[in-house]
N, C-alpha and C positions, 0 to 999 in steps of 0.2 A: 552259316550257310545251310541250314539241317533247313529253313522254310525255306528257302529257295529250292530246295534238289527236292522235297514235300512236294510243293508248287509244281514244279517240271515233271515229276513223275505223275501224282493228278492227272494234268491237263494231258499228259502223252497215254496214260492206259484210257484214258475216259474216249482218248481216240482212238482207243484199238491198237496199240503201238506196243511191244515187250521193251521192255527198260530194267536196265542192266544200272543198281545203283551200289556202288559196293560200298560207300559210308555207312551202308546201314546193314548190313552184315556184320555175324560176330565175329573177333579176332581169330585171326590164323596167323602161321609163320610169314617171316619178310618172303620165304622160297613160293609160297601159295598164293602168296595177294600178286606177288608178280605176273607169276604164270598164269592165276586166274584175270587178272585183269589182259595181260598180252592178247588171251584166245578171245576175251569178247571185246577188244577193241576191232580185233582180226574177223569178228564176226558180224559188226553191226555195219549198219548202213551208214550212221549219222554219230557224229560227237554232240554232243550240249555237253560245256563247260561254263562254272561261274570264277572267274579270273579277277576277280576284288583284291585277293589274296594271294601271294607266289605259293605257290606248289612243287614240288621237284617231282612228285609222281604225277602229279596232272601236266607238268612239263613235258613226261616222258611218255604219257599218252599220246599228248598233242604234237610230239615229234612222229610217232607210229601213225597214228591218222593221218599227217602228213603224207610220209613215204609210203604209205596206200594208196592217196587221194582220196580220202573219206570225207566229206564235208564237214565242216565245227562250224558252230555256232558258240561264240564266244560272249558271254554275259559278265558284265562291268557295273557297277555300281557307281554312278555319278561322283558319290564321295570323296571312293578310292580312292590310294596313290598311282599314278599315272603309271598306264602298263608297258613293259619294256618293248623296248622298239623291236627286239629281237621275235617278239611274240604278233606283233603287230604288224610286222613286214613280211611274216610269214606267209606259203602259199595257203588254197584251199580255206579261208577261214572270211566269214561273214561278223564283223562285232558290235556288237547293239550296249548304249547303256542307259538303264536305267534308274528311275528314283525307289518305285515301290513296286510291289510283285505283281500287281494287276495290268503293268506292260511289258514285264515279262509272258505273260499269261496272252496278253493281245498277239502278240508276236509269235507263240508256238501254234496258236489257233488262226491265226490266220494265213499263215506258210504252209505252202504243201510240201510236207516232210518227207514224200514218201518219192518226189521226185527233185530232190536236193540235188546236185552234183556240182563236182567245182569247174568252175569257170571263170573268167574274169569277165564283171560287167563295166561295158562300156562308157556305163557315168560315172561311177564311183569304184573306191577301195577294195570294194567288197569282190571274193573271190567265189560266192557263193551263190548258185541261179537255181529256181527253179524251172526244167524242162519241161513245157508243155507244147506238144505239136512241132511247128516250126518258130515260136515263138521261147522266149526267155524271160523270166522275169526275178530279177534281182532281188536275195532274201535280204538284204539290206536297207536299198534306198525304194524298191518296189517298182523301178521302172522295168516297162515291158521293151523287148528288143528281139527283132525279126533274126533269127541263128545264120 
């Protein structure tokens, strides 16, 4: 997972974006990762998560982002073993999978991240729209829809 969150962090500073990546911080106590991860879930605009792999702390992220309404952006890996429906029916969550990092990479760079919000769109699953104007457009499927 260490080139994929490489990857996302890239493509998000290169766009001016601050990214909050705490795998790559040195160890601290279970009492510090908690409370430091709690305040900058509490603090960002947007989740990116890659969900290949179960997590109990990236579970417990994605429950806090939830109950804020913070948008996620959920990244799956073709391969994987298929992701629990519990994760998948959840609100507020957009999820893309793909094969190798250069569609990951298409996807952060061509979304406007900086106007994500949750929403449900009208054609598909996905719970996550970009707001522009009076328009909406889908960070999922990319369809455009009048608000």
């Amino acid at each position: 997972m260490d080139d994929f969150y490489r990857c996302v962090i890239d493509v998000l500073e290169k766009q001016g974006t601050t990214v909050f990546a705490p795998q790559f911080l040195p160890p601290v106590s279970p009492v510090h990762v908690y409370r430091r991860d709690v305040d900058q879930v509490r603090k960002s605009d947007l989740l990116i998560v890659e969900v290949s792999h179960a997590s109990l702390g990236v579970g417990m992220e994605i429950m806090l982002a939830i109950q804020l309404k913070k948008p996620i952006l959920l990244f799956r890996h073709k391969d994987a073993r298929p992701l629990s429906f519990m994760v998948k029916g959840a609100d507020g969550m957009a999820l893309f999978e793909y094969s190798d990092l250069s569609e990951v990479v298409n996807v952060l760079r061509t979304r406007d991240l900086e106007n994500m919000i949750v929403a449900q769109c009208p054609s598909c699953d996905s719970q996550v729209v970009e707001k522009t104007g009076t328009m909406i457009i889908c960070a999922q499927c990319q369809k455009k829809h009048v608000m």
